[in-house]
PDBQT receptor file of N, H, CA, C and O in Angstrom, charges set to zero:
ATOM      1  N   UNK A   1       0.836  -1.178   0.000  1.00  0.00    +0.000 N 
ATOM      2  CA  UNK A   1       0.000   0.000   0.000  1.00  0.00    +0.000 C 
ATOM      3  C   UNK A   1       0.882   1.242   0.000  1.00  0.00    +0.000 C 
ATOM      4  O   UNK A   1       1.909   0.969   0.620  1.00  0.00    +0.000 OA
ATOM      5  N   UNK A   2       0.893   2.341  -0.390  1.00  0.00    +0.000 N 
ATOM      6  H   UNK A   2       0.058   2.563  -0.894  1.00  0.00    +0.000 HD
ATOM      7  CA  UNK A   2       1.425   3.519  -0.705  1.00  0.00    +0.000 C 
ATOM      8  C   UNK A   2       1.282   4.487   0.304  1.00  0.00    +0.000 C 
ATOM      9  O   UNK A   2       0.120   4.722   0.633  1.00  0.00    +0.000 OA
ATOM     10  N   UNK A   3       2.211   5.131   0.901  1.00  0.00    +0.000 N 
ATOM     11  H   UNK A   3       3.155   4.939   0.634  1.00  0.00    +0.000 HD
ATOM     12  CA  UNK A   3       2.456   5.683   2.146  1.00  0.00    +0.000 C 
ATOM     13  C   UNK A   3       2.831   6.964   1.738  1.00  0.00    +0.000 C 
ATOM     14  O   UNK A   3       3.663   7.074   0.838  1.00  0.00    +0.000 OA
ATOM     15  N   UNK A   4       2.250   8.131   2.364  1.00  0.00    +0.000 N 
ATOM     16  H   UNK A   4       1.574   8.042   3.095  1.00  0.00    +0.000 HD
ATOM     17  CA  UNK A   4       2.705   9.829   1.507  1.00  0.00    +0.000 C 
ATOM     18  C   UNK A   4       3.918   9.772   2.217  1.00  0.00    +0.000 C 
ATOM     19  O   UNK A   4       4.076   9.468   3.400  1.00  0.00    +0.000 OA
ATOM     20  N   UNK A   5       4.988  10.183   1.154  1.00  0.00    +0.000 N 
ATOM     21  H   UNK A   5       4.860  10.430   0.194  1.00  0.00    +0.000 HD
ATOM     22  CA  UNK A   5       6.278  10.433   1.131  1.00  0.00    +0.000 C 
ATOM     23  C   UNK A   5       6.509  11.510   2.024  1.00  0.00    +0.000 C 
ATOM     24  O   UNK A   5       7.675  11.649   2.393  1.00  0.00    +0.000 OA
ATOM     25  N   UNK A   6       5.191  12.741   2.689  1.00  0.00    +0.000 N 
ATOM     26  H   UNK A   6       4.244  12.629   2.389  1.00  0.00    +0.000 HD
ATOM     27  CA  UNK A   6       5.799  13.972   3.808  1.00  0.00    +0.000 C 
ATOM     28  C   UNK A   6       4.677  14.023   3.894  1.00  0.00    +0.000 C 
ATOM     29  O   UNK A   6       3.783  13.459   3.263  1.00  0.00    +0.000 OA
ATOM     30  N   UNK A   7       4.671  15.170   5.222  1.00  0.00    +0.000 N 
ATOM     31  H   UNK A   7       5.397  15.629   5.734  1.00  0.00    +0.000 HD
ATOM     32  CA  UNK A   7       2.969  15.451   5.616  1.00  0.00    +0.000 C 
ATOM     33  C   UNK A   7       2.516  16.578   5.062  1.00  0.00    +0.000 C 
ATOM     34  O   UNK A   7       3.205  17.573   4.834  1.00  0.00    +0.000 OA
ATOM     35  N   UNK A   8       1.271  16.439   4.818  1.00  0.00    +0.000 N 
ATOM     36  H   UNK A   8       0.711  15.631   5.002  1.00  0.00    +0.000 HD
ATOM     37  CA  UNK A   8       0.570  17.269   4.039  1.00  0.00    +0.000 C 
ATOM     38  C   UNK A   8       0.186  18.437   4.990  1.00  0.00    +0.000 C 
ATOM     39  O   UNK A   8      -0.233  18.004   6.063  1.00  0.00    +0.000 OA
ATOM     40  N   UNK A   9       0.214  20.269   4.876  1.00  0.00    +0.000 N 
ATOM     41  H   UNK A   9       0.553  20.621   4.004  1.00  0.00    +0.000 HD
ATOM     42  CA  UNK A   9       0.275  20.688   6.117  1.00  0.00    +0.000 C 
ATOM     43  C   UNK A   9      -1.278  21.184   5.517  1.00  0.00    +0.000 C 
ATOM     44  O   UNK A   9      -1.874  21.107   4.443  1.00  0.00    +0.000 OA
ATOM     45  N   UNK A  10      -1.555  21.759   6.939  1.00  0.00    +0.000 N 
ATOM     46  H   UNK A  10      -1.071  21.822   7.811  1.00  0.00    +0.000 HD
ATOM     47  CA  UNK A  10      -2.947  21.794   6.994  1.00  0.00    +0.000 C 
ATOM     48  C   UNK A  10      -3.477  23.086   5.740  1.00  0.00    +0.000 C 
ATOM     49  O   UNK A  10      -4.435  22.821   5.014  1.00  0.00    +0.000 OA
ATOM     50  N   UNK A  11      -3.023  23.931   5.659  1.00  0.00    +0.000 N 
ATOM     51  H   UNK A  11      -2.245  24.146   6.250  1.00  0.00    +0.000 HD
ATOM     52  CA  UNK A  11      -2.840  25.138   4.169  1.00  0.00    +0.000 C 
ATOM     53  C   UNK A  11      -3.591  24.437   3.214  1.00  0.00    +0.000 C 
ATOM     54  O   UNK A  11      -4.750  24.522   2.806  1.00  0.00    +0.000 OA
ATOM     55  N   UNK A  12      -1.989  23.251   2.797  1.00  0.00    +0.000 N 
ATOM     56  H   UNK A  12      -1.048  23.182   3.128  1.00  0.00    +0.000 HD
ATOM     57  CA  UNK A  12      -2.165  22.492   1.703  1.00  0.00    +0.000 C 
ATOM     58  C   UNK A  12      -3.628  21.592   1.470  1.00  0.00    +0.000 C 
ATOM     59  O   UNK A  12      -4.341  21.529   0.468  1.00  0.00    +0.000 OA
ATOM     60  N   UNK A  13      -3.756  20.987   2.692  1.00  0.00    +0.000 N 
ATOM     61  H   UNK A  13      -3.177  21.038   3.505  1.00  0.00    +0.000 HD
ATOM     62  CA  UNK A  13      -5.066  20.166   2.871  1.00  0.00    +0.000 C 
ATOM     63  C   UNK A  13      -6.450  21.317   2.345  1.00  0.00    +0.000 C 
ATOM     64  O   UNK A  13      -7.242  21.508   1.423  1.00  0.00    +0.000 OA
ATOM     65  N   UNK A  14      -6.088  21.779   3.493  1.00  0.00    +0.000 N 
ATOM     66  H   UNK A  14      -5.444  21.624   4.242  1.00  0.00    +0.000 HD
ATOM     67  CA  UNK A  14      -7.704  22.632   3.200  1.00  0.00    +0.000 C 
ATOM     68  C   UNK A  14      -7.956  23.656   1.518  1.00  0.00    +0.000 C 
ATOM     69  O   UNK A  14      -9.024  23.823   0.930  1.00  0.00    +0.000 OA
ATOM     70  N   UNK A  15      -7.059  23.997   1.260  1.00  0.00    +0.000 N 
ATOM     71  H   UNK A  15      -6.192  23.861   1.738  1.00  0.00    +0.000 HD
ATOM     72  CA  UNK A  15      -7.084  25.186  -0.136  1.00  0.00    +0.000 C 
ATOM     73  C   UNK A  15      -7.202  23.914  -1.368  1.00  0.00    +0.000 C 
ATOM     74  O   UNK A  15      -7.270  24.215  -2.560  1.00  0.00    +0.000 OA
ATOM     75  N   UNK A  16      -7.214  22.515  -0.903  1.00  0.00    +0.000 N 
ATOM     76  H   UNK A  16      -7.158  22.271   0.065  1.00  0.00    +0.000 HD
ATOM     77  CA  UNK A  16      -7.504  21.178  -1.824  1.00  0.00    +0.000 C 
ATOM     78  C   UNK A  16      -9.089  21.120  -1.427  1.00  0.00    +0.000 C 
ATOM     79  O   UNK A  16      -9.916  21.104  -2.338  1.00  0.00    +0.000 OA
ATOM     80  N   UNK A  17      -9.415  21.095  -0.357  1.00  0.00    +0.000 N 
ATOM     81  H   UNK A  17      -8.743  21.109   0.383  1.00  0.00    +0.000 HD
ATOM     82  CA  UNK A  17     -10.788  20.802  -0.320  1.00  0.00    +0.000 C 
ATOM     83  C   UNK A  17     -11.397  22.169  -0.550  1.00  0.00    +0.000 C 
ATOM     84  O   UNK A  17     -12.540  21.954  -0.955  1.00  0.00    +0.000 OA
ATOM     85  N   UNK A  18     -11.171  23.520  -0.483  1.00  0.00    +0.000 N 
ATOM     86  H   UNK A  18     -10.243  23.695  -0.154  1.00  0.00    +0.000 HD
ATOM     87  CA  UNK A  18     -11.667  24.682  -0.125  1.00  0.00    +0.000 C 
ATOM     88  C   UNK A  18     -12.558  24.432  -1.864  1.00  0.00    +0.000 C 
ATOM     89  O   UNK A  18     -13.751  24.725  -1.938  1.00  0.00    +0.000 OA
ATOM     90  N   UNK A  19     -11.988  24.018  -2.812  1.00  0.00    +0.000 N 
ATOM     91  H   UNK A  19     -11.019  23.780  -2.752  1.00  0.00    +0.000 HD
ATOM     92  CA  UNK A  19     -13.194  24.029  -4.281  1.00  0.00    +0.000 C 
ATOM     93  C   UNK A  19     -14.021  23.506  -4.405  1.00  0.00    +0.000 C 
ATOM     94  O   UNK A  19     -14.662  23.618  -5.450  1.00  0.00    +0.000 OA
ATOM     95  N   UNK A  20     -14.423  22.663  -3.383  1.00  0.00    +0.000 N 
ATOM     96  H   UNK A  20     -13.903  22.572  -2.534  1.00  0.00    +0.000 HD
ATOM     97  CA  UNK A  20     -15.673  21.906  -3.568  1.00  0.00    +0.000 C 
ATOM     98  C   UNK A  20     -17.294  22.398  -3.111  1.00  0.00    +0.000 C 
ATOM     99  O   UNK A  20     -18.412  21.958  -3.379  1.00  0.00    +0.000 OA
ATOM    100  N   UNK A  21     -16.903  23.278  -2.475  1.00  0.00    +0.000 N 
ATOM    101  H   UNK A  21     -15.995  23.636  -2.257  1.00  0.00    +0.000 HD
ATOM    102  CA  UNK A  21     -18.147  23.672  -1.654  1.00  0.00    +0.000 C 
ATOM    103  C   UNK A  21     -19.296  24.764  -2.346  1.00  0.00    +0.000 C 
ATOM    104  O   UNK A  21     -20.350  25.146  -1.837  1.00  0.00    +0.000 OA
ATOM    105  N   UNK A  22     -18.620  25.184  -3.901  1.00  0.00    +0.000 N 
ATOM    106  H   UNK A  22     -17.764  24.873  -4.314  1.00  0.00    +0.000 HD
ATOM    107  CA  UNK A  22     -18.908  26.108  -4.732  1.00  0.00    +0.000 C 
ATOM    108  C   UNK A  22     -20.253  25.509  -5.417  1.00  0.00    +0.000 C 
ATOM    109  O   UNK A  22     -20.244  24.365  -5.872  1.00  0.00    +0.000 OA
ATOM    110  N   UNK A  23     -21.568  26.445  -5.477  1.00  0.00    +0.000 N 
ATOM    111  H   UNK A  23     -21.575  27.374  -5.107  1.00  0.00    +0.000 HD
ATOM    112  CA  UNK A  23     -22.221  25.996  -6.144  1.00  0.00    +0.000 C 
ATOM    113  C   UNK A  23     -22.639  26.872  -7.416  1.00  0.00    +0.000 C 
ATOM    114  O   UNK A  23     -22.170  28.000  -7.574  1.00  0.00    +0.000 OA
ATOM    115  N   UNK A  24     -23.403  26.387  -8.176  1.00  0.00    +0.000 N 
ATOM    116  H   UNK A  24     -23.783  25.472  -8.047  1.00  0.00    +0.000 HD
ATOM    117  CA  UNK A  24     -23.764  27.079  -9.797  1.00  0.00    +0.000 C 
ATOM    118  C   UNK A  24     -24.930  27.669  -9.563  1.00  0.00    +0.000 C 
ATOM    119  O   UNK A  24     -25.642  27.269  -8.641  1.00  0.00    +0.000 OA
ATOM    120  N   UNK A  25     -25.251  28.578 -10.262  1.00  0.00    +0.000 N 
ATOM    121  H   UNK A  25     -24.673  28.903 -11.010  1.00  0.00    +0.000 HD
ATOM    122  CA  UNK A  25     -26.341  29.141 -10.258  1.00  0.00    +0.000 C 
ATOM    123  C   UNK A  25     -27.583  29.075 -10.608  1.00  0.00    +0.000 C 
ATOM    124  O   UNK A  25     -27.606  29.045 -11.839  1.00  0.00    +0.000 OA
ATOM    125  N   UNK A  26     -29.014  29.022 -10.023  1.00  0.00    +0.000 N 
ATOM    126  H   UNK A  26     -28.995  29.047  -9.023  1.00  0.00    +0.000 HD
ATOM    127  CA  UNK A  26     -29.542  28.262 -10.551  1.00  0.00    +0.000 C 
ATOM    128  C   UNK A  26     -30.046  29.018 -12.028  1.00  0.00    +0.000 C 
ATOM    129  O   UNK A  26     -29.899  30.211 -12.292  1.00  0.00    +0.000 OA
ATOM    130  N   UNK A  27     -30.734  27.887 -12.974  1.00  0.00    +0.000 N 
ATOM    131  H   UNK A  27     -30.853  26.918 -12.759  1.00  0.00    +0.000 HD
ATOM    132  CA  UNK A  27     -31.396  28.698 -14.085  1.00  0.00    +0.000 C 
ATOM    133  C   UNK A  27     -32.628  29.985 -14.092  1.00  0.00    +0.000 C 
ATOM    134  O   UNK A  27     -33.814  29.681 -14.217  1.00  0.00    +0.000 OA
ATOM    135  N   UNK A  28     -32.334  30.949 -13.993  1.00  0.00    +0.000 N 
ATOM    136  H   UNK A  28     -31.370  31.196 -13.892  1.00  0.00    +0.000 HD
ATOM    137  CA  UNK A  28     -33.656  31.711 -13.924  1.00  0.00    +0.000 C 
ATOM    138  C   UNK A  28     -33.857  32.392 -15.245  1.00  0.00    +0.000 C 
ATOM    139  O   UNK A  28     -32.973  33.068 -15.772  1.00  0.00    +0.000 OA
ATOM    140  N   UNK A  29     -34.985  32.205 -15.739  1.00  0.00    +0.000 N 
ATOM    141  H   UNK A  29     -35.703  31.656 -15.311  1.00  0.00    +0.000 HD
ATOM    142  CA  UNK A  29     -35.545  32.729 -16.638  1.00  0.00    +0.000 C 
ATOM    143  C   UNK A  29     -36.708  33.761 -17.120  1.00  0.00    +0.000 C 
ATOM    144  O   UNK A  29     -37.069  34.394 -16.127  1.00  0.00    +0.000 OA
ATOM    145  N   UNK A  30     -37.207  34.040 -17.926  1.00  0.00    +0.000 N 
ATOM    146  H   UNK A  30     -36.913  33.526 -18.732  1.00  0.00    +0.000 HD
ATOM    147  CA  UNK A  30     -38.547  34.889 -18.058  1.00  0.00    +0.000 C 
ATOM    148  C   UNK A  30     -39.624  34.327 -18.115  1.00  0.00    +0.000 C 
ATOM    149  O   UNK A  30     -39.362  33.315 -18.764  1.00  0.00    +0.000 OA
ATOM    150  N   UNK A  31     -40.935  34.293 -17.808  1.00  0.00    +0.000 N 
ATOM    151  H   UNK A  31     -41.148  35.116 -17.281  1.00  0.00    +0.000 HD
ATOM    152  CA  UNK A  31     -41.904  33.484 -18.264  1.00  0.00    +0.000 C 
ATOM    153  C   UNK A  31     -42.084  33.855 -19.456  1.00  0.00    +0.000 C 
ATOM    154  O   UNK A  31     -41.981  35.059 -19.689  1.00  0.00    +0.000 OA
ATOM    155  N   UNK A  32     -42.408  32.922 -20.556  1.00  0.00    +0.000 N 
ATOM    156  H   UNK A  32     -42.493  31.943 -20.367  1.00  0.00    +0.000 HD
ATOM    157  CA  UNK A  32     -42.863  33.695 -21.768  1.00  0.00    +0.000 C 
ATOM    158  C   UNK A  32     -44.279  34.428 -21.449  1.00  0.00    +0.000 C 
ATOM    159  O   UNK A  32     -44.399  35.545 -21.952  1.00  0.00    +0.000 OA
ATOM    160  N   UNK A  33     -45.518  33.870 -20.567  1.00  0.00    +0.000 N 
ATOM    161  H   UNK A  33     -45.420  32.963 -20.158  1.00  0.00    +0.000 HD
ATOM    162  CA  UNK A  33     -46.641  34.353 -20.457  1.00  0.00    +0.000 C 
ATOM    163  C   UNK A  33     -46.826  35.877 -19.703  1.00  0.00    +0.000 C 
ATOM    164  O   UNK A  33     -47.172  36.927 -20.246  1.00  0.00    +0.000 OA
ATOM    165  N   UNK A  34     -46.530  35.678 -18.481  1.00  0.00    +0.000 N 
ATOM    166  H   UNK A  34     -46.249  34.825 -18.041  1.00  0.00    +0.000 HD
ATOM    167  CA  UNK A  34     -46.376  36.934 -17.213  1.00  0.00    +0.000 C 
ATOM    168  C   UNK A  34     -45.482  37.483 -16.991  1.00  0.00    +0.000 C 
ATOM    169  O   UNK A  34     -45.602  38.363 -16.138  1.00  0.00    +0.000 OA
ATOM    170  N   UNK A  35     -44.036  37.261 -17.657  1.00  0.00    +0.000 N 
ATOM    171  H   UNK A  35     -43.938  36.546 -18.350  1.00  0.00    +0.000 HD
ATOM    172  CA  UNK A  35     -43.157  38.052 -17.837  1.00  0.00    +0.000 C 
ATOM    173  C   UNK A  35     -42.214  38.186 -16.891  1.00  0.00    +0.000 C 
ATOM    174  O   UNK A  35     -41.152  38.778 -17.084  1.00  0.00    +0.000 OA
ATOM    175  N   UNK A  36     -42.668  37.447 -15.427  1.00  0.00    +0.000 N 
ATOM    176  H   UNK A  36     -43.530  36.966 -15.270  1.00  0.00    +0.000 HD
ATOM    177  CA  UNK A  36     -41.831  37.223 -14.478  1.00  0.00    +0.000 C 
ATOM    178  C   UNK A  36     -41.009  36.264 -14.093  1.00  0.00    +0.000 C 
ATOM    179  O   UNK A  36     -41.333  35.218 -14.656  1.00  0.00    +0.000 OA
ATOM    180  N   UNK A  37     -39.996  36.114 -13.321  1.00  0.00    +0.000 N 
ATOM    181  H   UNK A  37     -39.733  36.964 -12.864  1.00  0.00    +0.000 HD
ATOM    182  CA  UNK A  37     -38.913  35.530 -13.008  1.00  0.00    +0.000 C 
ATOM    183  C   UNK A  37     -39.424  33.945 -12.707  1.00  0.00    +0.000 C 
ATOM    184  O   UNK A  37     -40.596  33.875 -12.338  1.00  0.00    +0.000 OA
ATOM    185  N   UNK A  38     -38.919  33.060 -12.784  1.00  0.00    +0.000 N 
ATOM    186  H   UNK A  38     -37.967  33.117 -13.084  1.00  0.00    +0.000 HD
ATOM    187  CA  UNK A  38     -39.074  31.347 -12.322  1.00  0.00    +0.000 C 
ATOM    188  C   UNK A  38     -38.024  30.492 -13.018  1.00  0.00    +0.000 C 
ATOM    189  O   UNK A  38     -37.851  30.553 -14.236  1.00  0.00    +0.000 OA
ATOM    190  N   UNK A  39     -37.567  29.967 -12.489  1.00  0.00    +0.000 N 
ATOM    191  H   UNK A  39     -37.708  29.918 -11.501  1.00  0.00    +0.000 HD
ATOM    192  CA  UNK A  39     -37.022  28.453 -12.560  1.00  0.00    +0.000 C 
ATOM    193  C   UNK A  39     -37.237  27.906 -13.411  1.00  0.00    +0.000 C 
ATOM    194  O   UNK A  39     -38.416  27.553 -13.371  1.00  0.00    +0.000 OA
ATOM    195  N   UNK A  40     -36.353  27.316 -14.964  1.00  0.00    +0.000 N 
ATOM    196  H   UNK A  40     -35.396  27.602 -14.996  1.00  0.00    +0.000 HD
ATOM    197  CA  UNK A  40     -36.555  26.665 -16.138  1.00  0.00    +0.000 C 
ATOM    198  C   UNK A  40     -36.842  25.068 -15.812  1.00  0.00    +0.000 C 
ATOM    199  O   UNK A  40     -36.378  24.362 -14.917  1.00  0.00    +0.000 OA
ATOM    200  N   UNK A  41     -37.925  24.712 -17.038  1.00  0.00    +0.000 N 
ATOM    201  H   UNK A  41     -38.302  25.285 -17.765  1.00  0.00    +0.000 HD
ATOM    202  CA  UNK A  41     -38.120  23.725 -17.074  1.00  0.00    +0.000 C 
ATOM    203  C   UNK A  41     -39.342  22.959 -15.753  1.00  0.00    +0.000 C 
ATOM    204  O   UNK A  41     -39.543  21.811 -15.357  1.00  0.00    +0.000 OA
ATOM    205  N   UNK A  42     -39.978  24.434 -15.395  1.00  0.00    +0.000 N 
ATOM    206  H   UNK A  42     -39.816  25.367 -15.716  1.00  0.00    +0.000 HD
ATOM    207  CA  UNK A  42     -40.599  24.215 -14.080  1.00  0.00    +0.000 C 
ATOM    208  C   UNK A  42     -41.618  25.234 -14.569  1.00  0.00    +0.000 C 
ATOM    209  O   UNK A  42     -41.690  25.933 -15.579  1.00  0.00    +0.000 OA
ATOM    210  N   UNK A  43     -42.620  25.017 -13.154  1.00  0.00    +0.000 N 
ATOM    211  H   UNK A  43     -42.562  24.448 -12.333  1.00  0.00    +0.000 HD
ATOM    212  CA  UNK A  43     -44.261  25.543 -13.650  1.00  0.00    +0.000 C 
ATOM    213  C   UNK A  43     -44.081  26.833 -13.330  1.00  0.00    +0.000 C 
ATOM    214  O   UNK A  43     -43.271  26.883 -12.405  1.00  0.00    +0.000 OA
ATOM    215  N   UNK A  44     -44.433  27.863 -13.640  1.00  0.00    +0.000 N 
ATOM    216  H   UNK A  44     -45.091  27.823 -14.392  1.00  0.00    +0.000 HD
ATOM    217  CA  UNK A  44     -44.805  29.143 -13.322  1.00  0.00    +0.000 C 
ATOM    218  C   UNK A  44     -45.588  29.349 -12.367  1.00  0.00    +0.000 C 
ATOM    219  O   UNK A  44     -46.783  29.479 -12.632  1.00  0.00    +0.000 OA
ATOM    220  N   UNK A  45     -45.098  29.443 -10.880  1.00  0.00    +0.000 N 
ATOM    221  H   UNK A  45     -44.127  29.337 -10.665  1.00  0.00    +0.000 HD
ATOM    222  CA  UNK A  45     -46.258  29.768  -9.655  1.00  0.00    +0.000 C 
ATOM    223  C   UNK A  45     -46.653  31.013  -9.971  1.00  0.00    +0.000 C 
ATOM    224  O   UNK A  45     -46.873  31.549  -8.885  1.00  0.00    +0.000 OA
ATOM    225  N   UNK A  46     -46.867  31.768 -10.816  1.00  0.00    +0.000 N 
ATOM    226  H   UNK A  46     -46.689  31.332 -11.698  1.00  0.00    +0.000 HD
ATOM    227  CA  UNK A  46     -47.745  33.251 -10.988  1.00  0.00    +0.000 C 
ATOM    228  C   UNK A  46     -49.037  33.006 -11.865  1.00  0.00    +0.000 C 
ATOM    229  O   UNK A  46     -50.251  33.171 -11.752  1.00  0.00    +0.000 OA
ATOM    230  N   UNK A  47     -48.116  32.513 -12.822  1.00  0.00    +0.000 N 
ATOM    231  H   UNK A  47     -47.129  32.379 -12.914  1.00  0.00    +0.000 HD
ATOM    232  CA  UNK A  47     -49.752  32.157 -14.017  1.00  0.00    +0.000 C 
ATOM    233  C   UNK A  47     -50.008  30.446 -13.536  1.00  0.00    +0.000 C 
ATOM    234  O   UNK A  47     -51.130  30.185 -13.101  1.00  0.00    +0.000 OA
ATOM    235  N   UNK A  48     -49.135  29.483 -13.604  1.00  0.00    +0.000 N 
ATOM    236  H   UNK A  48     -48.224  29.696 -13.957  1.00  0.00    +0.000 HD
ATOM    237  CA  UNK A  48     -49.363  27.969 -13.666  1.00  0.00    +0.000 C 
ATOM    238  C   UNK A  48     -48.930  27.708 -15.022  1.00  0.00    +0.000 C 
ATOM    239  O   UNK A  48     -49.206  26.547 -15.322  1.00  0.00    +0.000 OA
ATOM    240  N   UNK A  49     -48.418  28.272 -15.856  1.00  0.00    +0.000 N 
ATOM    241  H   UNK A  49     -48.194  29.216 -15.612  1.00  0.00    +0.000 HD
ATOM    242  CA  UNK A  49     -48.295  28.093 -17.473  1.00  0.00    +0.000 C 
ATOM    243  C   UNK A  49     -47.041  27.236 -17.583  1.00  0.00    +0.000 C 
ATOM    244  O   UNK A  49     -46.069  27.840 -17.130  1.00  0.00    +0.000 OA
ATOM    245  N   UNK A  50     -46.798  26.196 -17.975  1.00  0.00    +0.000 N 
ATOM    246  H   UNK A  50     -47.588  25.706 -18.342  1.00  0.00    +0.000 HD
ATOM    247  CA  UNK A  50     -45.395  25.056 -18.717  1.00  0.00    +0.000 C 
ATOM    248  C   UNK A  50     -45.776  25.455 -19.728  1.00  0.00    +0.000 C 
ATOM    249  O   UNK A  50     -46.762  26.190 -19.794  1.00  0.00    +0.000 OA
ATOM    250  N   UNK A  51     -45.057  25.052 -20.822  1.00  0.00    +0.000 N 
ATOM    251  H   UNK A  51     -44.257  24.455 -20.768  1.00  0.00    +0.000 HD
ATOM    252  CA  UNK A  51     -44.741  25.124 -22.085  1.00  0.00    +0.000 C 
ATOM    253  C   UNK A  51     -46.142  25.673 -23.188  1.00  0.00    +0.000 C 
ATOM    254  O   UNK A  51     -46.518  24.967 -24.124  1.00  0.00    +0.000 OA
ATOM    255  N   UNK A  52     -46.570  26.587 -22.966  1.00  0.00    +0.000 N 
ATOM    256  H   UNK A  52     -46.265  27.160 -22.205  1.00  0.00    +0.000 HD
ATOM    257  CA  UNK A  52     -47.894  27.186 -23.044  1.00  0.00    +0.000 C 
ATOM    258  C   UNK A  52     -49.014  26.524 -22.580  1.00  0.00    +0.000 C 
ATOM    259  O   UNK A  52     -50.012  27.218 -22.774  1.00  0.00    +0.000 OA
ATOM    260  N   UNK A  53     -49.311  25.267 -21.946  1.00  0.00    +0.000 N 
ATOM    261  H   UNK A  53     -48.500  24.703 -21.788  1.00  0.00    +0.000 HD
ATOM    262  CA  UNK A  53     -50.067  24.842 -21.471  1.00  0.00    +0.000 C 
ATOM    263  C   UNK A  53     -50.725  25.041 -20.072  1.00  0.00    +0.000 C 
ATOM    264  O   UNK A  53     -49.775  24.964 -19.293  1.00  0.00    +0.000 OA
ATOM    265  N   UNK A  54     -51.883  25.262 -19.335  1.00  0.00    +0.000 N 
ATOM    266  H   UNK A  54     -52.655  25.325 -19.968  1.00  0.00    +0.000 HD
ATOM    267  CA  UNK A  54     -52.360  25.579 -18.299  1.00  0.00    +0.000 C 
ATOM    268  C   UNK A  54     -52.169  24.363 -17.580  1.00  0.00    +0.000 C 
ATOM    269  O   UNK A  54     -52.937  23.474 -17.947  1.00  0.00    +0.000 OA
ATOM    270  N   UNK A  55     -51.222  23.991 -16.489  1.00  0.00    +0.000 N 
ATOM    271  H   UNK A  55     -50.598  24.713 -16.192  1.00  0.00    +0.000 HD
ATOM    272  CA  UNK A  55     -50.809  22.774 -15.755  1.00  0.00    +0.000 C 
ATOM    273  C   UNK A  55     -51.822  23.035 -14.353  1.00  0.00    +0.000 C 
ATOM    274  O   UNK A  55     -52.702  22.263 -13.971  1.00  0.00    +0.000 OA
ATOM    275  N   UNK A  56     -51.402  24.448 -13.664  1.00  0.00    +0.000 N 
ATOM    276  H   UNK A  56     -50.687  25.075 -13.975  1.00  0.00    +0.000 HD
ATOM    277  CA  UNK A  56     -52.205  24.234 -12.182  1.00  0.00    +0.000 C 
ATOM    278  C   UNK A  56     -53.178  25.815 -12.823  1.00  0.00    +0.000 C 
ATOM    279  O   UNK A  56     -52.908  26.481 -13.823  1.00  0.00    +0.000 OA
ATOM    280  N   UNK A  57     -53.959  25.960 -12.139  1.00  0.00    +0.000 N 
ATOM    281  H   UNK A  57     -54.178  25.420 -11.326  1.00  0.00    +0.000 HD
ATOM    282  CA  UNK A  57     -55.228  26.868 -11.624  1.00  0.00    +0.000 C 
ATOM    283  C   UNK A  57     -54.645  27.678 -10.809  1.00  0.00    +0.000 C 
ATOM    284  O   UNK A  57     -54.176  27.071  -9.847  1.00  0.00    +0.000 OA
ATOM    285  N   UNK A  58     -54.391  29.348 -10.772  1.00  0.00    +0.000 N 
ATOM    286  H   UNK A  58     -54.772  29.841 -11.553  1.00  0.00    +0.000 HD
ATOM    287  CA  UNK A  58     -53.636  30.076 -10.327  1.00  0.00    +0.000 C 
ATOM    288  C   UNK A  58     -54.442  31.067  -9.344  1.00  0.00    +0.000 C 
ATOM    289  O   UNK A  58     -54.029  32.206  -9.561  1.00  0.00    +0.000 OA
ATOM    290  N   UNK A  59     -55.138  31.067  -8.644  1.00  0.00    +0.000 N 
ATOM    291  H   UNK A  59     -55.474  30.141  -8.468  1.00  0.00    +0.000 HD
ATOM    292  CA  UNK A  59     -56.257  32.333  -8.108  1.00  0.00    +0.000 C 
ATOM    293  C   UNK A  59     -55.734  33.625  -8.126  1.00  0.00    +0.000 C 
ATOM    294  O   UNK A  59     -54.676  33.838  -7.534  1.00  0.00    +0.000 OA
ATOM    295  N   UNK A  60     -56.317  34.521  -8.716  1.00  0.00    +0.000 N 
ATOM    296  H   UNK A  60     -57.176  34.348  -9.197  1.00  0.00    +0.000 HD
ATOM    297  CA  UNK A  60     -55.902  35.968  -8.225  1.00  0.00    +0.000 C 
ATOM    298  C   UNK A  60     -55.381  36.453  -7.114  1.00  0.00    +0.000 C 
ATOM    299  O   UNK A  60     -55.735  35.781  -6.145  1.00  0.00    +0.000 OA
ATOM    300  N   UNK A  61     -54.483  37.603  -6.764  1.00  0.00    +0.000 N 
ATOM    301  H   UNK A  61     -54.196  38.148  -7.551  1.00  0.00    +0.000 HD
ATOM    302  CA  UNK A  61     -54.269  37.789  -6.307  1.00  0.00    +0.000 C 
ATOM    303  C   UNK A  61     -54.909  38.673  -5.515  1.00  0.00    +0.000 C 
ATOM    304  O   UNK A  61     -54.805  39.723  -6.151  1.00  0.00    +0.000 OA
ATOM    305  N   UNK A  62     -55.764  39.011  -4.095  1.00  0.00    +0.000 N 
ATOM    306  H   UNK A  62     -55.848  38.159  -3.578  1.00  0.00    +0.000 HD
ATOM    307  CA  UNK A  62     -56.424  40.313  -3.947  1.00  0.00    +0.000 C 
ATOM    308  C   UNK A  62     -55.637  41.481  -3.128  1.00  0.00    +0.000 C 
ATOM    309  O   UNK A  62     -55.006  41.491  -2.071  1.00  0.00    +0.000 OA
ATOM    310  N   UNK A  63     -55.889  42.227  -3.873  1.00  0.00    +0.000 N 
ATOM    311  H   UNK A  63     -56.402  42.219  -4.731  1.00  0.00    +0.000 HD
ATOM    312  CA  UNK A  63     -55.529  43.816  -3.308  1.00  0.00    +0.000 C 
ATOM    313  C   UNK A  63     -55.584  44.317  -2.408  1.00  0.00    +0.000 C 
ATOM    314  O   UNK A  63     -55.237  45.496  -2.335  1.00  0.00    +0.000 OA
TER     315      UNK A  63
């Protein structure tokens, strides 16, 4: 079995793990319908609209 040739100091260790913890951004997009912000490939909680189709029933909002 293979034994590290020196010790790894703690710097070295951590600035190796320090890239992992990075995440991506998620997709945000326009609705084509309402024009507002949501999550691709997902339903529109303002209108309910996917891919021009009416998926959920959206109630108004009251004033």
């Amino acid at each position: 079995m293979a034994t590290p040739k020196g010790k790894v100091s703690k710097a070295r260790r951590n600035s190796r793990r320090s890239a992992n913890w990075k995440l991506s951004t998620p997709g945000i997009v326009k609705c084509p319908r309402c024009a507002k912000m949501k999550l691709s490939h997902r339903v529109c909680k303002y209108c309910g609209y996917y891919d021009g189709q009416e998926i959920i029933k959206v109630e108004a909002e009251a004033k």
